[in-house]
C-alpha positions in Angstrom: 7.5 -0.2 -26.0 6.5 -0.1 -29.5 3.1 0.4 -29.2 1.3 2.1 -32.1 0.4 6.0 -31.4 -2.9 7.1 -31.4 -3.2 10.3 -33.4 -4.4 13.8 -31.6 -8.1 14.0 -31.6 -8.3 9.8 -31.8 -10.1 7.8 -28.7 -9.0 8.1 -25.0 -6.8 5.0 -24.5 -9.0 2.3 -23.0 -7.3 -0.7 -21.3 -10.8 -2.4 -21.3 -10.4 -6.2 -22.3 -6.6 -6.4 -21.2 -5.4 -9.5 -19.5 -3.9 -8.1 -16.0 -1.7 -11.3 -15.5 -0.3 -11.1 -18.9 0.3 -7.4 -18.4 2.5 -7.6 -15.5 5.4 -10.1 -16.5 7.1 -9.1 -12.9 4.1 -11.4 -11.4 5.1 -14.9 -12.7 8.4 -14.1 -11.3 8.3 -13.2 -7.8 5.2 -16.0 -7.2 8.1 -18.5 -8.7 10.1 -17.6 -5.6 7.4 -18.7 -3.2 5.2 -20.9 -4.5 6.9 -24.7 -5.5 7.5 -25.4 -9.4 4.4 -28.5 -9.6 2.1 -25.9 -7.7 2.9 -23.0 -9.6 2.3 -24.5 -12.8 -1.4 -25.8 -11.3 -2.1 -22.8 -10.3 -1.1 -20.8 -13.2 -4.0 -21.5 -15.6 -6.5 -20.2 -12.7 -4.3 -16.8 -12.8 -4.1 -16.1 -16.3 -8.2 -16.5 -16.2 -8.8 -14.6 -13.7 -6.3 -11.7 -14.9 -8.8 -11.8 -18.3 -11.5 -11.7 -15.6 -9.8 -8.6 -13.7 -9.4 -6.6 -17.0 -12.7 -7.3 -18.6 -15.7 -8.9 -17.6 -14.7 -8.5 -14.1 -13.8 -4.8 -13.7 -17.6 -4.3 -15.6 -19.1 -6.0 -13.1 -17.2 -3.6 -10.0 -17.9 -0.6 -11.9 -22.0 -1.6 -12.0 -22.4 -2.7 -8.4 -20.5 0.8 -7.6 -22.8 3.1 -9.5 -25.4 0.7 -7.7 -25.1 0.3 -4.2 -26.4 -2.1 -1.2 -30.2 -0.9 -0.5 -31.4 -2.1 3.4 -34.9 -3.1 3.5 -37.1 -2.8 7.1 -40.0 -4.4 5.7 -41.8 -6.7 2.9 -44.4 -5.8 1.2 -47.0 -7.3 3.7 -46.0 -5.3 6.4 -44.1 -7.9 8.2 -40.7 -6.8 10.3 -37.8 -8.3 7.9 -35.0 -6.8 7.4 -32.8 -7.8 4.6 -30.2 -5.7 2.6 -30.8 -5.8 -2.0 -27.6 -6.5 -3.6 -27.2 -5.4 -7.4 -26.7 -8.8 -9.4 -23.7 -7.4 -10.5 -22.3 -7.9 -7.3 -23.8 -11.2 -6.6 -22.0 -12.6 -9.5 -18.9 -11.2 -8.2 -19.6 -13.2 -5.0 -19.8 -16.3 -6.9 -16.8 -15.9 -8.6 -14.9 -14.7 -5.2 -16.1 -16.9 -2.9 -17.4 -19.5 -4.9 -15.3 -20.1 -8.5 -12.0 -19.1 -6.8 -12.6 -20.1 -3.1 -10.8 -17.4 -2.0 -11.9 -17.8 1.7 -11.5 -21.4 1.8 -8.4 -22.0 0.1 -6.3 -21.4 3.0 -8.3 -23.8 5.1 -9.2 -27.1 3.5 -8.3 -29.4 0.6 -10.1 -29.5 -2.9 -9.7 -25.9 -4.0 -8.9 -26.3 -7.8 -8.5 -30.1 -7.2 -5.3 -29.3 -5.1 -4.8 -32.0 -2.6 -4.0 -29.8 0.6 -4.7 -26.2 2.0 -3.1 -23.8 -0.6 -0.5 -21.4 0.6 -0.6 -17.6 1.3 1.3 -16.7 -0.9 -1.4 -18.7 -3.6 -4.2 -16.7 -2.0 -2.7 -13.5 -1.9 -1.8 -13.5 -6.3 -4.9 -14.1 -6.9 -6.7 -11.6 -4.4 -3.9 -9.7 -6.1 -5.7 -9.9 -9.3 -9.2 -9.4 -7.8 -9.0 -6.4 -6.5 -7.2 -4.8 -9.6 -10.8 -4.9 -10.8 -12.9 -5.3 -7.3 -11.9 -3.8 -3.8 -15.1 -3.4 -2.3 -15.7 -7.4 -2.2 -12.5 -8.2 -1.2 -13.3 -6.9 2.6 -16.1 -9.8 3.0 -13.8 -12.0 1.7 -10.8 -11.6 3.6 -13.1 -11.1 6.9 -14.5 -14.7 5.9 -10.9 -15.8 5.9 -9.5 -14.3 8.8 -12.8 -15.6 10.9 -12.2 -19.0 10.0 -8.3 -19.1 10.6 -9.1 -17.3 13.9 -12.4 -19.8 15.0 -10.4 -22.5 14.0 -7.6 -21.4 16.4 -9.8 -20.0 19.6 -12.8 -21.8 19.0 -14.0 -25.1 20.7 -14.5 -27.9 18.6 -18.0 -28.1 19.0 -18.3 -24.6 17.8 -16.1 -24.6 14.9 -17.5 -27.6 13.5 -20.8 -26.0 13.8 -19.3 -22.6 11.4 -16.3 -23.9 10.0 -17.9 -25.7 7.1 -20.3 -23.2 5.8 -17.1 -20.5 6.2 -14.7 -22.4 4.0 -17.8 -23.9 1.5 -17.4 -23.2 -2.7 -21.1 -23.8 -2.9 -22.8 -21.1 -2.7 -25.8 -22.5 -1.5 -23.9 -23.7 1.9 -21.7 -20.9 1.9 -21.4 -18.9 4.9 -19.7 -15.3 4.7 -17.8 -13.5 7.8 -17.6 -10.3 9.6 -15.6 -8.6 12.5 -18.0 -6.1 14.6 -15.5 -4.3 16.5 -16.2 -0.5 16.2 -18.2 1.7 18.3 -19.1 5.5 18.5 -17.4 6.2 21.5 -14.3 4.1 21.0 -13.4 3.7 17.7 -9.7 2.8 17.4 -10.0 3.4 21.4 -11.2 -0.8 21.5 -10.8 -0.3 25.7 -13.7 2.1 25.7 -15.9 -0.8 24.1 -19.4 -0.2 26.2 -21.5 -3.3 24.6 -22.0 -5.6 27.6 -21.9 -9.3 27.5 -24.9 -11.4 29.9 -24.4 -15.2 30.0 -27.7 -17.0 29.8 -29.3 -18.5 32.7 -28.4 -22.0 31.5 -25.0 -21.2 30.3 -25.4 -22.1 26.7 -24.6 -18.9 25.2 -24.6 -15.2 25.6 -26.7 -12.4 25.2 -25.2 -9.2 24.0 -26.8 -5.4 24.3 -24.8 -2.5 22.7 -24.2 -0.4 19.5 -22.2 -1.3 17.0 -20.9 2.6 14.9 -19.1 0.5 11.7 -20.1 -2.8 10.8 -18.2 -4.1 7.1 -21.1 -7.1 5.6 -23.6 -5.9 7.7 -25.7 -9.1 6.6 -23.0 -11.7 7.0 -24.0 -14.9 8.1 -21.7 -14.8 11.3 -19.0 -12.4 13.2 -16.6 -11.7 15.5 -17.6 -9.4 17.9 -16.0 -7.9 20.9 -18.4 -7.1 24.2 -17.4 -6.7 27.7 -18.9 -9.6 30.4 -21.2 -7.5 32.9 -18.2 -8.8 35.8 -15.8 -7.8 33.3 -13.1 -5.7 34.3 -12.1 -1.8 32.1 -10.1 -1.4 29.4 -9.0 -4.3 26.6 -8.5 -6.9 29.6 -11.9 -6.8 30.7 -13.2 -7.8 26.7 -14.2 -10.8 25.7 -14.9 -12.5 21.6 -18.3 -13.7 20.9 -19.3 -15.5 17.8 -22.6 -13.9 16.6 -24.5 -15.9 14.3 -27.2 -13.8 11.8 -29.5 -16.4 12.3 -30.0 -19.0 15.5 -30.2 -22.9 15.6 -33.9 -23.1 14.7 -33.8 -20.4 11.7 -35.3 -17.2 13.2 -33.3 -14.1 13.2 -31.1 -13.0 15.5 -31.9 -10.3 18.0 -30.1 -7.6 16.5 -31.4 -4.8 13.8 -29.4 -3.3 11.5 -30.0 0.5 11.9 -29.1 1.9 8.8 -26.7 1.5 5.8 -23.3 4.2 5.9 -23.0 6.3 2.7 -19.2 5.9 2.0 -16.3 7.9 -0.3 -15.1 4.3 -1.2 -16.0 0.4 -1.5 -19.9 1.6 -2.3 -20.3 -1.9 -3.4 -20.3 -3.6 -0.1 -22.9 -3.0 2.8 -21.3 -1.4 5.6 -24.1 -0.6 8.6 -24.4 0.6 12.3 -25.9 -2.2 14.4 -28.2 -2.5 18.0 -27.8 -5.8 19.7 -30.6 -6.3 21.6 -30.0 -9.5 23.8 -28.2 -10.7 20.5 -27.2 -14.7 21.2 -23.4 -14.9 20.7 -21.3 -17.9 21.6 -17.8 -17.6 23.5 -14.6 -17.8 21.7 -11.6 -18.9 23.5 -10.5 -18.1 26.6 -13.2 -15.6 28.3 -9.6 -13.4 29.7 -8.1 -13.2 26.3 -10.8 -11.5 23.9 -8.5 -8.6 22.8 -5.8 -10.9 22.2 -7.9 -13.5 20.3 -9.1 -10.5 17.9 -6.5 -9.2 17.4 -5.1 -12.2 15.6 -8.1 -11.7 13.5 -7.1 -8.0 12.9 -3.6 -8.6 12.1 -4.7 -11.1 9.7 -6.9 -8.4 7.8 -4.5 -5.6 8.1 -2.0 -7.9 5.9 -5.0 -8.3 3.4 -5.1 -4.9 3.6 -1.8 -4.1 2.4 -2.3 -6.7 -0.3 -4.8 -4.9 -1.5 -3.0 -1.7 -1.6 -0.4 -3.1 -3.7 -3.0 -5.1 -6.1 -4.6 -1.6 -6.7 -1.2 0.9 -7.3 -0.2 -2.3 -9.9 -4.0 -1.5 -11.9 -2.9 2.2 -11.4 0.3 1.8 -12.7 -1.1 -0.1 -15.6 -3.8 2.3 -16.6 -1.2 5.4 -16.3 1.5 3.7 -18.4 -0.6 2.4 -21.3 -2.3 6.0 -21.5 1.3 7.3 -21.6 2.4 5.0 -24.3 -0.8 5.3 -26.4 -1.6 9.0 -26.4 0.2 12.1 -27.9 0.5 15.2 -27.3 2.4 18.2 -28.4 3.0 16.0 -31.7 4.7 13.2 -29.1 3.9 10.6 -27.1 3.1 11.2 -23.5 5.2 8.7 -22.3 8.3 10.0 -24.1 7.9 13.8 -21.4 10.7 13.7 -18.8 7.9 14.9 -16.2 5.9 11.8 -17.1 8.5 9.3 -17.5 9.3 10.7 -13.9 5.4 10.7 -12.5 5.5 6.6 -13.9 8.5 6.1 -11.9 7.1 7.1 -8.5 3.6 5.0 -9.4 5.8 2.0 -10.0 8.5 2.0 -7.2 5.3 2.6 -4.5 3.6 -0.9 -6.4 6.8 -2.6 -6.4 7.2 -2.0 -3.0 4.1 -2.9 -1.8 4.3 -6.2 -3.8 7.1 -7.3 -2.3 6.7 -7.1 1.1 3.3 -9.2 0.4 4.9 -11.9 -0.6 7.5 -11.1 1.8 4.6 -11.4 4.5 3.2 -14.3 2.8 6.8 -16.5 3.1 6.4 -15.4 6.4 3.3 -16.6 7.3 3.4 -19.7 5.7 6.4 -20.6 7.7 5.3 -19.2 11.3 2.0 -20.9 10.5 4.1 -24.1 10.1 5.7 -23.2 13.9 8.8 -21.0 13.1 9.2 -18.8 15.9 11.4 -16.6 14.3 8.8 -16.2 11.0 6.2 -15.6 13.4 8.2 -12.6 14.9 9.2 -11.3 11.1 5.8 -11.2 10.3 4.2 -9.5 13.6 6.7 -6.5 12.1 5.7 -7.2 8.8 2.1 -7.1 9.0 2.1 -3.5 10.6 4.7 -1.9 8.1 2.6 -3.1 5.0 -0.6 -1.9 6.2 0.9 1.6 7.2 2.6 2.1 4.1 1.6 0.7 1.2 -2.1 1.8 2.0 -0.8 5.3 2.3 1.3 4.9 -0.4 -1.6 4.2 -2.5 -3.4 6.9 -1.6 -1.1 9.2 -3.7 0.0 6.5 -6.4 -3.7 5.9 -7.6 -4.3 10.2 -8.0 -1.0 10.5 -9.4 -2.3 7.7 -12.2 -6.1 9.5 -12.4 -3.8 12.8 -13.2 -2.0 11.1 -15.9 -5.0 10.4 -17.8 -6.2 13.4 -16.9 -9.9 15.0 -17.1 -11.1 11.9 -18.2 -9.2 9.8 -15.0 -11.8 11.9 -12.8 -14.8 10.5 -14.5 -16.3 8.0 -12.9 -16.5 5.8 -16.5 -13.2 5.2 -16.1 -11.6 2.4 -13.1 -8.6 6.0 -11.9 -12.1 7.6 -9.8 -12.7 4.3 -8.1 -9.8 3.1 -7.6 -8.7 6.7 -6.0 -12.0 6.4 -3.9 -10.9 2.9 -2.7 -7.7 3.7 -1.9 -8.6 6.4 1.3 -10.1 3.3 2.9 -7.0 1.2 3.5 -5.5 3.9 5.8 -8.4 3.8 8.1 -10.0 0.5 8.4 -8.3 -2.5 11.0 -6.4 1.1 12.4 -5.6 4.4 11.5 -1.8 5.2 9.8 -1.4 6.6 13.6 -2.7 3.5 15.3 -0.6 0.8 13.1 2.7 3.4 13.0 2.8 3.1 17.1 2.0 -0.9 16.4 5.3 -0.9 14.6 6.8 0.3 17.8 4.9 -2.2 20.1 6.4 -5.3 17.8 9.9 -3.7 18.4 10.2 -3.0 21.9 7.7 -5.8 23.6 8.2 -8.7 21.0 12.0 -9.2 19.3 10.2 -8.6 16.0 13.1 -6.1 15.1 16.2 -8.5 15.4 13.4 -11.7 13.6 13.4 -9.0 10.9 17.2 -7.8 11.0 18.3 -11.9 10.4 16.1 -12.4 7.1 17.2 -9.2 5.5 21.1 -9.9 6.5 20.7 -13.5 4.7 18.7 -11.7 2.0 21.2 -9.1 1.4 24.3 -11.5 1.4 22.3 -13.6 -1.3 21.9 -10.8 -3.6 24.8 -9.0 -3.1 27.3 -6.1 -1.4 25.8 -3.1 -2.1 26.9 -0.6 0.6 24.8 2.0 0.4 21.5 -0.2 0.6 23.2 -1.8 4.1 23.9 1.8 5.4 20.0 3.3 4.3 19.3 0.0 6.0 21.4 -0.1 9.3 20.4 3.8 10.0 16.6 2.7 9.3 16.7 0.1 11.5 19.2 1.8 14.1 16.2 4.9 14.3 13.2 2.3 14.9 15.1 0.8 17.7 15.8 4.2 19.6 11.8 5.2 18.6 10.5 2.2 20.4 13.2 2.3 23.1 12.2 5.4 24.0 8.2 5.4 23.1 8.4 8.3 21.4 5.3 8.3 19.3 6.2 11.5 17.6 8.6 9.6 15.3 6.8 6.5 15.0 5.2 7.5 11.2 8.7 8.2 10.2 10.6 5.2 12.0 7.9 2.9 10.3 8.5 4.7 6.7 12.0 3.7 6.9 11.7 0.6 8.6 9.4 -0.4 5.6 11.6 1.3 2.5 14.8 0.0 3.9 13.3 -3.8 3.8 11.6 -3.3 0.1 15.3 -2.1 -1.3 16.3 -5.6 0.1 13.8 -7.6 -0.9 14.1 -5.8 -4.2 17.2 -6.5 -4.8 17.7 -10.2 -3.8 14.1 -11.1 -6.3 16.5 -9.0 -8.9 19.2 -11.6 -8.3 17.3 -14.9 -8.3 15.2 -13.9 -11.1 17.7 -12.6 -13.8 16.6 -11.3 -16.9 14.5 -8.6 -17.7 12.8 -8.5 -14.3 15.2 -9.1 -12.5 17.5 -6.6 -13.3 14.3 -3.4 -13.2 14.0 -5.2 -9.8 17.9 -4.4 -9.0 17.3 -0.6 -10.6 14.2 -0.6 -8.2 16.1 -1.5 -5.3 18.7 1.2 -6.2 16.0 4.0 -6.6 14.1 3.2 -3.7 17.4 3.8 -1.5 17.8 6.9 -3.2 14.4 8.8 -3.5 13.4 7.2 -0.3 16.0 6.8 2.2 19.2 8.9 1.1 20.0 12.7 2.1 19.6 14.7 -1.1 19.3 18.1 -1.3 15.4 18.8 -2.8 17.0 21.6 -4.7 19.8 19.6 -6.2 19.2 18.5 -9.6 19.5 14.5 -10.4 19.3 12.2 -13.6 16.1 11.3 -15.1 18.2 8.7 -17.3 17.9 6.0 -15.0 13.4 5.9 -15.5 14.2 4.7 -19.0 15.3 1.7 -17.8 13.1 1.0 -15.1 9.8 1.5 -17.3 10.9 -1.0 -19.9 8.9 -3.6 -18.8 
């Protein structure tokens, strides 16, 4: 709090060169509470890099394949039909570092990853995509594809067929390494996945499939293999009559694929990565799983993303929050500093409590996952409510936290030299991709009423909330939250399903809040506890909106 003021007239405040781990002390201390002492302190060295990474040499890097994106190619120079997409080198070094130095798409999947002798846990994977995509968003949507295609092959696919991927898909060499992809979307269904028109052939001698249809919105249009969903030519309508095809870029004996890449989409946000519309024109794809099952089987790879997703929402509102706060403390105005305004003070506050939020329902999720993955029944079921409630939330959430930062800084937040344009532009995506806030709100529902995922949910928050202490008014904000999502989904009542979801996910980060504020103490832990408190009160308590209230309490909660 004692950072030297710059004078009026002096630079802008630059957070260029910061280490993002460093920055965020709150970090160390909620990964201690799910990762294991010996593990943490392995891992810890590769965080604090890449934070350096994340605030310098890194974010350059995101901000020049931004200004310079993906170019698609038809043809070489000779005339000859090759289609290949030109990345900037700025972004292929980011790929390296992603995929390669950090084996974020592996780590979850095979031994070796920073000479750790097993898999390494979610919740290792998701603190340092954490600190990725403080600097890099775009990137991150290859690399958690990559992941979830691997976890999802590995689970559907036959042995013959994930031996045949799964190595390239989990490979830190780069020469090896294979990247992922989920085509999914078309024009005339789009979150609609029954209306899916590409049609599935199987080949006269039953060794593969051939696939004709258009792809509308294909993320890594040039990855090396993806998930696809088509509809067998016998196949029945809506999602039970789909059925998942792996769809290599390349077949057995080198020669493309018989699919074109049609053009390259022009995007708000993520302008680093290639997104494309695709034709499959008698593509080869390979069957995955059970032929019956194909909606199912993706949407395991779909739920897995929309957790990324969330993560990602949550990694960018903490760079927001960061960049707002340090242009607060450093600038004055009106012979003060910024950060010493009520209004601002206040404008911090509602950055921060939608980051902390976010943050801990991730690890939240990622506890859960490790544990369901590990055959609790009972995590598995915490998580399938989980999953949805992060991605509808924090990626709305973000939506307004990063333009509330991009405000603070002001005129200069909207120029695009700065990380508050991008990061703003970035943000729109995660409400839309893997489903809409509409689609995943009325998911919520579905977990509730056809799964048991409310009462999974109910037991780890009641433990939760015993650990970290009586606090009646959290357990009444959190009994009425839940009480309203179980009458919502009894009753399908879609019109309240935004709402029931935004309490269902508020009343869960107040607990979650408050028992990482008991077992971490200190500092943090108490801002935790004060987090916990405010998030039952702007959030989930009835206040008048013309009553005044106390801005005393933000003094405390922006200490750290």
């Amino acid at each position: 709090m004692n950072a030297p003021l710059l004078p009026a007239g002096a630079a802008i405040p630059d957070t260029r060169g910061a280490n993002l781990y460093r920055a965020d002390p709150a970090l160390a201390e909620v990964l201690k509470l799910c990762i294991p002492a010996d593990l943490f302190a392995h891992v810890e060295p590769h965080l604090d890099r890449l934070g350096a990474l994340a605030g310098g040499r890194l974010d350059a890097l995101a901000g020049t394949a931004d200004r310079n994106p993906p170019v698609l190619h038809h043809r070489d120079r000779t005339g000859v039909d090759r289609q290949w997409i030109e990345k900037h080198p700025a972004y292929e070094e980011m790929e390296r570092l992603a995929f390669g130095e950090y084996g974020l798409a592996a780590m979850s999947h095979r031994p070796g990853v920073f000479g750790w002798p097993a898999p390494l846990p979610p919740a290792v994977k998701y603190a340092l995509s954490y600190l990725f995509v403080q600097a890099e968003f775009g990137l991150c949507c290859p690399v958690s594809m990559t992941d979830a295609l691997a976890r999802s092959l590995g689970k559907f696919g036959s042995a013959e067929l994930a031996g045949r991927y799964l190595p390239g898909l989990t490979a830190t060499d780069m020469d090896v390494h294979l990247q992922g992809a989920m085509f999914m979307t078309e024009q005339g269904a789009g979150s609609d996945v029954g209306a899916t028109a590409t049609v599935a052939r199987r080949a006269a001698d039953g060794s593969h499939w051939l696939l004709e249809g258009d792809k509308w919105f294909c993320s890594n249009a040039d990855a090396d293999v993806a998930l696809v969903l088509a509809r067998p030519a016998d196949g029945g309508p809506g999602t039970r009559g789909l059925s998942l095809f792996l769809l290599p870029r390349r077949l057995p004996d080198g020669s493309p694929n018989h699919y074109r890449i049609v053009r390259l989409k022009d995007k708000l946000g993520t302008r680093s990565m290639a997104s494309g519309e695709i034709r499959l024109e008698g593509a080869v794809a390979y069957l995955v799983g059970d032929e019956a099952k194909g909606f199912v089987q993706m949407a395991d790879m779909i739920n897995t993303s929309r957790l990324s997703n969330g993560m990602r929402a949550a990694g960018m509102m903490r760079r927001a929050y960061f960049e707002a706060r340090h242009v607060a403390l450093h600038r004055v105005a009106f012979g003060r500093r910024v950060f010493d305004m009520p209004l601002a003070r206040r404008q911090l506050m509602k950055i921060l409590l939608a980051a902390e939020a976010a943050r801990s329902l991730t690890f939240a999720a990622a506890r859960a996952l490790a544990a369901a993955d590990a055959g609790d029944e009972t995590a598995r079921r915490q998580l399938r409510l989980l999953t949805p409630l992060l991605k509808f939330r924090a990626c709305r959430d973000a939506r307004r936290a990063t333009g509330d930062a991009m405000e603070m800084r002001g005129g200069v937040g909207y120029i695009e030299e700065w990380p508050d344009a991008r990061l703003t532009r970035d943000a729109h995506l995660g409400s839309i991709w893997e489903g809409t806030s509409n689609i995943v709100a009325g998911d919520v529902l579905r977990a509730i009423r056809k799964e048991g995922a409310l009462e999974a949910l109910d037991a780890l928050l009641d433990g939760l909330d015993r650990e970290a202490g009586a606090d009646e008014e959290r357990f009444t904000a959190r009994e009425r939250a839940q009480s309203f999502a179980a009458a919502t989904a009894r009753g399908d009542d879609a019109v309240h399903a935004r709402q029931a979801a935004s309490g269902l996910y508020y009343s869960t980060a107040a607990t979650l809040l408050a028992w990482e504020g008991r077992r971490i103490g200190g500092a943090v832990g108490a801002q935790r506890r004060l987090l916990s408190r405010l998030v039952v009160r702007h959030k989930l308590a009835e206040r008048d909106p013309l009553a005044p209230d106390s801005g005393s309490e933000f003094d405390d909660v922006l200490a750290l």
